[in-house]
BARO-144359 format. One record per residue (C-alpha): residue in three letters; x, z, y. Coordinates in Angstrom, 3 decimals. Example, Ala and Ser with C-alpha at 12.3 -4.5 7.8 and 13.67 -1.06 7.14 Angstrom:
// BARO-144359
<node residu="ALA" u="12.300" w="7.800" v="-4.500"/>
<node residu="SER" u="13.670" w="7.140" v="-1.060"/>
This chain:
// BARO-144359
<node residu="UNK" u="-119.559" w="41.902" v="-135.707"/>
<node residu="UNK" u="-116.559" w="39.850" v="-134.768"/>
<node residu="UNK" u="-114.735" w="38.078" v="-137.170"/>
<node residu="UNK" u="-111.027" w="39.465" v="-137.806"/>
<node residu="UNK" u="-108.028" w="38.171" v="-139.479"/>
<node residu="UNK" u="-107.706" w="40.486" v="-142.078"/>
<node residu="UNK" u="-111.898" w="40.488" v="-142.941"/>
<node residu="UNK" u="-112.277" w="38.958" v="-146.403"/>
<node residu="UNK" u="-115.232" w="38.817" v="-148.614"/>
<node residu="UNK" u="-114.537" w="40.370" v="-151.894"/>
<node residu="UNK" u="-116.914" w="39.657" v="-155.403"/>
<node residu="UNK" u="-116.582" w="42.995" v="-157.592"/>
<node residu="UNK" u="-118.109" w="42.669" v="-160.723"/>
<node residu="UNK" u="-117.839" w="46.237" v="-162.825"/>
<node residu="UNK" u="-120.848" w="45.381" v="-165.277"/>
<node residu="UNK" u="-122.892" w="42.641" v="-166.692"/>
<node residu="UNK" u="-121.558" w="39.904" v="-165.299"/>
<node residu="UNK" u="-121.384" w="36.949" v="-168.102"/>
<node residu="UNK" u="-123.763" w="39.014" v="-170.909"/>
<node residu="UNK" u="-127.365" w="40.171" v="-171.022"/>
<node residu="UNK" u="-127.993" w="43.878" v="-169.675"/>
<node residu="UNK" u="-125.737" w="46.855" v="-167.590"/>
<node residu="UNK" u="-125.479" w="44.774" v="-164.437"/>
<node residu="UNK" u="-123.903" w="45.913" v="-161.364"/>
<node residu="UNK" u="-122.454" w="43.519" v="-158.828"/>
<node residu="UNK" u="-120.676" w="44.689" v="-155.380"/>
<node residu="UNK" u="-119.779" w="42.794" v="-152.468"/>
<node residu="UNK" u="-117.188" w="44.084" v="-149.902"/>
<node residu="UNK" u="-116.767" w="42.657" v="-146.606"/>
<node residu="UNK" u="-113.948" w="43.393" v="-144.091"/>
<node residu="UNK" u="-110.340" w="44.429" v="-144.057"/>
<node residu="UNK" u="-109.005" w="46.221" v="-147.312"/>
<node residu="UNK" u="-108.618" w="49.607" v="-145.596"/>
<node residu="UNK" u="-111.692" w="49.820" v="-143.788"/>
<node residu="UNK" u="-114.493" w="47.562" v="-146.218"/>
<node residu="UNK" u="-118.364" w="47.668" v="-146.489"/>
<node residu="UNK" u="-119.400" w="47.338" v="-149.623"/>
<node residu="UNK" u="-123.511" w="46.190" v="-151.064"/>
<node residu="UNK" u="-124.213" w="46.636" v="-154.744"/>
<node residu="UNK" u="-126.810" w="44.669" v="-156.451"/>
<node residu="UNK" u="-128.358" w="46.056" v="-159.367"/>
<node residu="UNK" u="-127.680" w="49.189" v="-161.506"/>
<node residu="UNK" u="-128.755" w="48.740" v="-164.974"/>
<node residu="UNK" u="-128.097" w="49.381" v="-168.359"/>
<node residu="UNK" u="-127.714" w="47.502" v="-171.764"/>
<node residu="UNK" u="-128.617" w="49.023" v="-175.136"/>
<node residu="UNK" u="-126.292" w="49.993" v="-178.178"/>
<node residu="UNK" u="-126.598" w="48.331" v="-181.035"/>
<node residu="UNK" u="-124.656" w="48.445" v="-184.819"/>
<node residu="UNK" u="-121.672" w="47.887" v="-182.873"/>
<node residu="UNK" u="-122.359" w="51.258" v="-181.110"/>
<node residu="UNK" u="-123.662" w="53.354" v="-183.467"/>
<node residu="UNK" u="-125.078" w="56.670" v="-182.166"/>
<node residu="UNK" u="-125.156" w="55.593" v="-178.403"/>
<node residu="UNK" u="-128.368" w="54.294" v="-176.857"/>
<node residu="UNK" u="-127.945" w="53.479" v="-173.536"/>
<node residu="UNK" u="-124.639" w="51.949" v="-171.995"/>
<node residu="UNK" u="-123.948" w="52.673" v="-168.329"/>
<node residu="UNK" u="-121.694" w="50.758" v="-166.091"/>
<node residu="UNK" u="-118.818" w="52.848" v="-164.552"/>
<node residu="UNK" u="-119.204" w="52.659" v="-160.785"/>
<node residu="UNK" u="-115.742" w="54.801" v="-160.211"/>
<node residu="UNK" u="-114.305" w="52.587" v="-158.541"/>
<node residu="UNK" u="-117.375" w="52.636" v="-155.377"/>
<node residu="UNK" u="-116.933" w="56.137" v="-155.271"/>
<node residu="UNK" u="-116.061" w="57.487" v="-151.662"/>
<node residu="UNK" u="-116.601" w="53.820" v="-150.585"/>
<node residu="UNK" u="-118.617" w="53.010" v="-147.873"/>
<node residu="UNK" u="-122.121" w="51.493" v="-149.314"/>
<node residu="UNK" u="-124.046" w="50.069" v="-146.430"/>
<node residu="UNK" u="-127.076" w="49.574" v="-149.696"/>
<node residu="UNK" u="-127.808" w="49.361" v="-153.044"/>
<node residu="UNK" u="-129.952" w="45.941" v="-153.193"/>
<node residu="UNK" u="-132.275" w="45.692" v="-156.156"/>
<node residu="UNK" u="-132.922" w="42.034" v="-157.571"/>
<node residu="UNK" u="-136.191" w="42.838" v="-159.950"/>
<node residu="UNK" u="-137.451" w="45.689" v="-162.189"/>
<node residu="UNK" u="-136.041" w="45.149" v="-165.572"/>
<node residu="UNK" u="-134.153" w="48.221" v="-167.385"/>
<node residu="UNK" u="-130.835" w="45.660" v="-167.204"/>
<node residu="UNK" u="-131.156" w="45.749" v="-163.263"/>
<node residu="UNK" u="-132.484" w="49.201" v="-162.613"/>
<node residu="UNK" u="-132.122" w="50.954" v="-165.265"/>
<node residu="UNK" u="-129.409" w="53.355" v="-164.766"/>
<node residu="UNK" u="-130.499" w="54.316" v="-161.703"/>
<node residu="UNK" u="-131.157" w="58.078" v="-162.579"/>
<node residu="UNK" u="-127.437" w="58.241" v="-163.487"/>
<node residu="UNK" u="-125.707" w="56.443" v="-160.796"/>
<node residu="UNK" u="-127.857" w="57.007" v="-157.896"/>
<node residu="UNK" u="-126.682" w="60.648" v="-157.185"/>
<node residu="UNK" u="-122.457" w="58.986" v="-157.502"/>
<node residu="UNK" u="-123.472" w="56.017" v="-155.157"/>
<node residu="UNK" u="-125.244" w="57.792" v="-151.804"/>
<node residu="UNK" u="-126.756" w="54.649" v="-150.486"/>
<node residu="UNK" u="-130.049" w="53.117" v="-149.676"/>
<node residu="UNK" u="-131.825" w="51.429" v="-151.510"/>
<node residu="UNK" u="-133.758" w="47.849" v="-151.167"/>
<node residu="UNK" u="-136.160" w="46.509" v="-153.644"/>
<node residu="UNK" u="-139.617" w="44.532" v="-153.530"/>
<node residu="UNK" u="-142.616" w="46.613" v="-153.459"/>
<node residu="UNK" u="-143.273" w="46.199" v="-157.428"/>
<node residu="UNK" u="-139.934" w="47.323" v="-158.369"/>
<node residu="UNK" u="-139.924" w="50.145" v="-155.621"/>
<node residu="UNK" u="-142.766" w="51.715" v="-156.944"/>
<node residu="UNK" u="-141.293" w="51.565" v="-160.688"/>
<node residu="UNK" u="-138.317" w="53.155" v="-159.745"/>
<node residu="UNK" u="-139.883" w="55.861" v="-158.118"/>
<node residu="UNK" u="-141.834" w="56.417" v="-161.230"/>
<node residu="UNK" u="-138.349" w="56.490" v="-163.189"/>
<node residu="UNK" u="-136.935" w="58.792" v="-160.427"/>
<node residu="UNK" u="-139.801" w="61.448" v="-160.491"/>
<node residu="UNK" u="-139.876" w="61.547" v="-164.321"/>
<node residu="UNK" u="-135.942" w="62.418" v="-164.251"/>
<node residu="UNK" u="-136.259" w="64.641" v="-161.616"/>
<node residu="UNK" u="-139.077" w="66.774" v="-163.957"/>
């Protein structure tokens, strides 16, 4: 891939980013109207007496929608990194990449959603 002058590398961070829990991270690379985007992580964070009645939080991944994803890279198997996987991953359409440990605990999550 050659190198043009309108490529940039662009840091979006739409959860989690600063705070414990809900973290999603994407990366575009490219020009504006034609980017490639990777997003690292998907997970949650948990309500608490500042949230009363709502459990789980979700980060809102909108803005990726109809993006191009080239993958959905998966840092380690805690419920703040994966866990809103079973929400997301149908809005997202991408790959995903994770160490064996965390791959097979996400398929567990997947398959029990899917039930």
């Amino acid at each position: 891939m050659k190198k043009r002058p309108d490529d940039e590398l662009v840091f979006l961070p739409l959860g989690g980013s600063g705070e414990v829990g809900m973290n999603l991270n994407a990366y575009g690379y490219g020009p504006e109207s034609n980017r490639e985007w990777i997003v690292v992580d998907v997970g949650v964070t948990f309500g608490d007496l500042s949230t009363p009645g709502v459990d789980v939080i979700v980060p809102d991944p909108s803005f990726l929608e109809g993006e191009r994803l080239r993958g959905i890279v998966l840092t380690h198997a805690h419920e703040d990194h994966i866990g809103a996987l079973p929400w997301l991953c149908p809005r997202l359409k991408a790959p995903l990449y994770a160490t064996p440990f965390t791959a097979f605990l996400i398929r567990e999550k997947l398959v029990f959603w899917i039930r």
